[in-house]
N, C-alpha and C positions, 0 to 999 in steps of 0.2 A: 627055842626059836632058832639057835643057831643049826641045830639038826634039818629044821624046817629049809632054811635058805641054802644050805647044802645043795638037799634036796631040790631043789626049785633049779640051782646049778648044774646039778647033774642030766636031771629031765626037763629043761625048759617047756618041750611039747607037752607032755602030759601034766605041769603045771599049769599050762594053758589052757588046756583041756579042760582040766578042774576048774579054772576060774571061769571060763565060760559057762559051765554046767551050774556053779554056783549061782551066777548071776541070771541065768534061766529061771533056777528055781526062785530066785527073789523077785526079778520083774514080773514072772508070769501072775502070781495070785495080787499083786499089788495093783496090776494093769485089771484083774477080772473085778477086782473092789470099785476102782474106778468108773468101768463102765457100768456096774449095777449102779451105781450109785448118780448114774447119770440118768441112766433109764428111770431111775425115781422122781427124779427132779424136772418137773411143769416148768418152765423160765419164763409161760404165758402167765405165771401166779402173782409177778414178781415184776413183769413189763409189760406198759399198759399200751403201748401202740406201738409199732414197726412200718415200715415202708412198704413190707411187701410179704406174703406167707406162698413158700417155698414147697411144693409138694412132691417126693420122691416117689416116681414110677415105682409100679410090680405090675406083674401080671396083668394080660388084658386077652379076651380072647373073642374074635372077629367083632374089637370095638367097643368090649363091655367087661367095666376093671372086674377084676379079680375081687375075694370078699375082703381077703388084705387091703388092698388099693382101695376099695369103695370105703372101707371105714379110715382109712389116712384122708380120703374126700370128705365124707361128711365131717368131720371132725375139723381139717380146715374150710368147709361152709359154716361152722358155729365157729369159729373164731372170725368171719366174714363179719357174718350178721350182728358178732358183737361189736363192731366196728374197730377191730385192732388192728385191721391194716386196712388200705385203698385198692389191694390186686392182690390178684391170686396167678399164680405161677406154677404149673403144672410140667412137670419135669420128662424127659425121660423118651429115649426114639423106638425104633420098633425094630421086630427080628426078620430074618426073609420070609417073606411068605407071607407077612401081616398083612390085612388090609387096611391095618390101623396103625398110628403108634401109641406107646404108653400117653403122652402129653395129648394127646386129642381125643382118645379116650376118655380121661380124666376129662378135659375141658365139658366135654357133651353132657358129658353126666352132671356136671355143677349147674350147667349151662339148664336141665331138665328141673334141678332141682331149686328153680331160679332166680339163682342170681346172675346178674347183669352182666351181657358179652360183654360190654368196655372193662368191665373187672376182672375178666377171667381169663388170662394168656397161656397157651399153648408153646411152649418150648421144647418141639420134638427134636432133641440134639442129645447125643452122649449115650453108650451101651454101658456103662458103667459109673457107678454114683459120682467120682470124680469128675468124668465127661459132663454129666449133668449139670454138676453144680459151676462148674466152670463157663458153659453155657449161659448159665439161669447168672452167674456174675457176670458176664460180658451185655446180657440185657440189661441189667440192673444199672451199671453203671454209663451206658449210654441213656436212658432214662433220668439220669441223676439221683437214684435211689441208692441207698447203702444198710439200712436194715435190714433182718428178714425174721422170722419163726419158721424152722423150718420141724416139717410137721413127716413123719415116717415111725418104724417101730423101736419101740421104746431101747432096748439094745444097741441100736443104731445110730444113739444119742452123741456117744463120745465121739465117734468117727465123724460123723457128719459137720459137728459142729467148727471142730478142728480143720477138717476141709474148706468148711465154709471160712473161718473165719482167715487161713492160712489163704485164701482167694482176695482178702480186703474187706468183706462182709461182716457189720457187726451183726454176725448171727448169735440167736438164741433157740433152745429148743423146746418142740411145745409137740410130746407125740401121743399118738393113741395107742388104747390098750386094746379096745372094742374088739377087734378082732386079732391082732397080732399074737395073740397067744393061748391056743387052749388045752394044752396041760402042762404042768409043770417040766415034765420031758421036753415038750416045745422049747418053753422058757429059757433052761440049761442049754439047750442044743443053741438058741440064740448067742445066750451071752459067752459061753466058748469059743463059738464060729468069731463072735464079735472083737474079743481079745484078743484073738491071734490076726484078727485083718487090721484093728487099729494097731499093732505092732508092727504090721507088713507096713502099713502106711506111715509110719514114725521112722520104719528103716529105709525104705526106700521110695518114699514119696506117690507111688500109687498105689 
């Protein structure tokens, strides 16, 4: 031990170095446990009604979601129809050149598959999940709502919820699998992308 702190004396830097590296290696697989483990967990299993279900944009193109995005829709129209919440909140703005955005996209398509305009709002705000959900709280809370389910791909679980919840939001999440993932490559490719963005977001807030 005393060799050790010497050591440590002599190269402060490269003790540093090491403990950083250490601490990489232990937060990174702790953090990827976390988020599978999020991705597994329905919190609609578990809570029976919310204020409002929360739908994270993807893909849309000239007005018609992505097969992602359309199965994050259907998915919150069955949690509609089960009556767990009173509104549906379709997230998400649009790129140059759209003639759409993500959120009015989404809204059409619920709107075709139908359920009732007074239930289905359109919140085209925010080019990034954070924009979005920050938006989709700023409705919320002028409304007098503070639940939600927020419904997106299942890797997406830990981040969002955390977002949401670090907004005031008692969020829960409730995602699909339907189409967010068709092979296991996919899957991995998720939850690594996903590990390292909720760390970005734990270090520096977006």
């Amino acid at each position: 031990m005393a060799r050790l702190l010497r050591a440590a004396v002599r190269h402060p830097l490269r003790t540093a170095g090491l403990l950083v590296a250490v601490g990489v290696v232990a937060v990174l697989p702790a953090t990827g446990w976390a988020v599978w483990r999020a991705a597994h967990r329905d919190e609609a299993s578990v809570v029976e009604r919310v204020d409002a279900i929360l739908v994270l944009g993807a893909a849309q193109y000239q007005g018609v979601p992505s097969p992602v995005f359309a199965g994050r829709l259907e998915h919150a129209a069955l949690l509609y129809r089960q009556g767990r919440a009173g509104v549906v909140l379709v997230l998400g703005a649009g790129r140059p050149g759209d003639v759409s955005t993500e959120a009015e996209a989404g809204r059409a398509f619920l709107l075709e598959r139908g359920l009732p305009p007074e239930a289905v709002v359109a919140v085209p705000e925010g080019t990034t999940t954070l924009e979005s959900l920050r938006a989709a709280a700023a409705w919320m809370r002028e409304h007098g709502l503070s639940s939600a389910f927020l419904v997106s791909d299942p890797w997406h679980n830990l981040r969002i919820r955390r977002m949401a919840r670090d907004l005031g939001l008692e969020a829960y999440v409730s995602a699909t699998w339907r189409s967010a993932a068709r092979s296991q490559r996919t899957r991995l490719e998720g939850y690594v992308r996903e590990t390292l963005a909720y760390l970005y977001y734990r270090l520096f807030g977006r």
